[in-house]
C-alpha positions as CSV (number, residue, x, y, z in Angstrom):
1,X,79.6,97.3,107.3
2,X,81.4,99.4,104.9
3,X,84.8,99.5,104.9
4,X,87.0,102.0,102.7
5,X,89.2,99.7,100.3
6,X,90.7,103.0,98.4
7,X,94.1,104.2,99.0
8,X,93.5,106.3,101.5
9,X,97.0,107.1,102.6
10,X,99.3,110.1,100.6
11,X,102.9,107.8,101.1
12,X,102.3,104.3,101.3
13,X,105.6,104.0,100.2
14,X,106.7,106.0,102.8
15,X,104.9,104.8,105.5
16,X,105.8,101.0,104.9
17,X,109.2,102.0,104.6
18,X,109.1,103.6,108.2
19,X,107.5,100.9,109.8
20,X,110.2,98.6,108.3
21,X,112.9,100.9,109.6
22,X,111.2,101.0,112.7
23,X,111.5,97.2,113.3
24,X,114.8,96.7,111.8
25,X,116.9,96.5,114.9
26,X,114.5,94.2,116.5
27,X,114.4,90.2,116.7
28,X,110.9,88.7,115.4
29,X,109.6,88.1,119.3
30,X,110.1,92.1,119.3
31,X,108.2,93.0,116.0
32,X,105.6,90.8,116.3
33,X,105.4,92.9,120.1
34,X,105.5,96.0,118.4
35,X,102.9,95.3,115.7
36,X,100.5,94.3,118.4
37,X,101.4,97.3,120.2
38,X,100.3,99.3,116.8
39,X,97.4,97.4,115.8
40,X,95.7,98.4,119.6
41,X,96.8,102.1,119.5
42,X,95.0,102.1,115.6
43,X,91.9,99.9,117.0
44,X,91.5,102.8,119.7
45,X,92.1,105.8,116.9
46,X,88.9,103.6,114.7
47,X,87.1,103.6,117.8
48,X,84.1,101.5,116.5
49,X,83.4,97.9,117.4
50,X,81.8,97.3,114.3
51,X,84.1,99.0,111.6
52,X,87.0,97.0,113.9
53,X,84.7,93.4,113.5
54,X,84.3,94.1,109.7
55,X,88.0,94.6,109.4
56,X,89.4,91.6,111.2
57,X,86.9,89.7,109.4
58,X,88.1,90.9,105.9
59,X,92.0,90.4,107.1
60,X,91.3,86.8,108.4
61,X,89.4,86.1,104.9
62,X,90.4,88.3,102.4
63,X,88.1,86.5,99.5
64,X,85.5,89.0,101.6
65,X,87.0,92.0,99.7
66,X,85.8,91.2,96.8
């Protein structure tokens, strides 16, 4: 399975900085919540079981970017 490695965002910057701001008032329990929260709504967006397999196999071992 191919997965896009490129940047493929205009702001990463930007968007980091957001999600940081986003999370700023929260305790860790809450964060963690919210980033679980994310990671489903962007699993649904993707939409493809294996494109989502691929990419939780690359996070949990990233020597399988290379």
């Amino acid at each position: 399975m191919y997965l896009n490695l490129n940047r493929n965002l205009a702001d990463p910057d930007g968007f980091y900085e957001y999600l940081v701001n986003s999370q700023r008032h929260m305790n860790n329990e809450e964060a963690n919540r919210m980033n679980a929260r994310l990671v489903l709504i962007l699993c649904n967006q993707v939409g493809d079981m294996d494109t989502l397999k691929a990419a939780i196999d690359m996070a949990s071992d990233p020597k399988k970017a290379m």
